[in-house]
C-alpha positions, 0 to 999 in steps of 0.5 A: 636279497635273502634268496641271494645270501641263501646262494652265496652261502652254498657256493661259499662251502662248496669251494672247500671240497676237500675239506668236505670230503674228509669231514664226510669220511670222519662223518663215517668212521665215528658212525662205525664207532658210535654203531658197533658201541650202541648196538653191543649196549641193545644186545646187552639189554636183551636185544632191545631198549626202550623201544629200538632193537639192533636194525633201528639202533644202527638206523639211528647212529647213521641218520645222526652223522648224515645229519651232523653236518646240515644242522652244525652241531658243533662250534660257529664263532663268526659272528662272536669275531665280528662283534670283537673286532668292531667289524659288526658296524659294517653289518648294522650299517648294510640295508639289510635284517643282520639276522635274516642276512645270517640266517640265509647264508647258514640255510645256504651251507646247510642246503650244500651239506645235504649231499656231500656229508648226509650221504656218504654216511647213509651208503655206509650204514646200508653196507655195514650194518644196514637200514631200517627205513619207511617204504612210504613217502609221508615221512620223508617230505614231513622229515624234509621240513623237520630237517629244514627246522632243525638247521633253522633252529641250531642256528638260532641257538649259536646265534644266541651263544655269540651275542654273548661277545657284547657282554663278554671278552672271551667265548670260550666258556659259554660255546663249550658249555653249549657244546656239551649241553646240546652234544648231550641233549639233542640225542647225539650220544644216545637217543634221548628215549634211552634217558633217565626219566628226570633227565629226558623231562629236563631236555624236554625243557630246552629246544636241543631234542629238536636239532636231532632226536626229532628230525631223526624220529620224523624220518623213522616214522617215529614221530608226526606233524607234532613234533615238526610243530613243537620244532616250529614252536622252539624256532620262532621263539629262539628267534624272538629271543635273539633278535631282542638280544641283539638289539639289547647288544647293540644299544650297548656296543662302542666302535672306535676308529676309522 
């Protein structure tokens, strides 16, 4: 069954061709932007900081808009309208775990975005600034899984943000505040090695260096198995949470009408 709603939540954005091709070009355009500021902040510092130089800078920038994509870092409100408009009943009424069913179909878009959205940035950081990456194996199956866990976990995370619409009437303020929360943290605007250090020790208390920073880490041969354990950690605990949230929601929900 779960295998199935993997499926059709491939096909379902891969029907939006378009739509992908120009995120994928945006995807490049920013990572252009993003490398040229970055890298002109290193060679400012001396040429290197906090351990990257100009090659892993600019490897940084372009694995981050490849992965953008696959791990969704941005708004998903879906469930947050189910759960307004009543539509909700229908999921809990479906032989089926709501969050798993969820949880599979976002895998199945996260499996679609690999190619269209991860690659395109990867051939135009190649040709603009070029690439600094392992020439052995064991960090790419190893950031493969870390990958996998930070889309798991980014949904995880939007989950808990769109249970807020059992208590809530309007998602607005908690989906902005998770925006910036986790656009800062996750290591999207700079790496989170480049933090202060009390800002660092406070993304080390959330899970969002786990959605980018540490895939990215794995890939480079930065990071190892324990940081893919520390993500594996942060996503079975965000699930607990958001299935006993859910069902806290659900004791609390009223649906009127036919």
């Amino acid at each position: 069954m779960y295998a199935t709603l993997f499926v059709l939540g491939f096909r379902r954005w891969s029907a939006y061709g378009l739509a992908t091709f120009g995120a994928a070009f945006t995807n490049c355009v920013f990572g252009l932007i993003r490398s040229a500021v970055m890298i002109a902040v290193v060679g400012t510092a001396g040429g290197t900081l906090a351990g990257y130089d100009r090659a892993t800078t600019a490897t940084y920038v372009w694995l981050g808009q490849a992965l953008i994509g696959p791990v969704m870092l941005f708004t998903w409100t879906e469930l947050a309208q189910r759960i307004r408009s009543g539509d909700i009943a229908v999921d809990l009424a479906r032989p089926v775990d709501p969050m798993l069913s969820y949880l599979a179909a976002d895998l199945g878009r996260a499996a679609f975005s690999v190619l269209p959205r991860g690659i395109p940035p990867l051939l135009a950081g190649l040709l603009i600034t070029g690439l600094t990456l392992p020439h052995t194996a064991a960090p790419y199956a190893l950031g493969a899984v870390s990958v996998a866990i930070a889309c798991a976990l980014s949904f995880a995370c939007r989950w808990l943000v769109n249970l807020s619409a059992f208590w809530l009437l309007d998602l607005r303020g908690p989906m902005t505040l998770y925006l910036v929360l986790s656009g800062v943290l996750c290591g999207l605007v700079v790496p989170v090695r480049w933090f202060p250090h009390w800002l660092a020790v406070v993304a080390a208390a959330t899970p969002f260096p786990s959605l980018l920073q540490a895939p990215i880490d794995v890939l480079t041969g930065k990071a190892g198995l324990s940081t893919v354990l520390t993500q594996a950690l942060w996503l079975l605990g965000l699930l607990g949470l958001g299935r006993a949230v859910f069902a806290l929601g659900t004791r609390k929900l009223v649906v009127q009408g036919g």
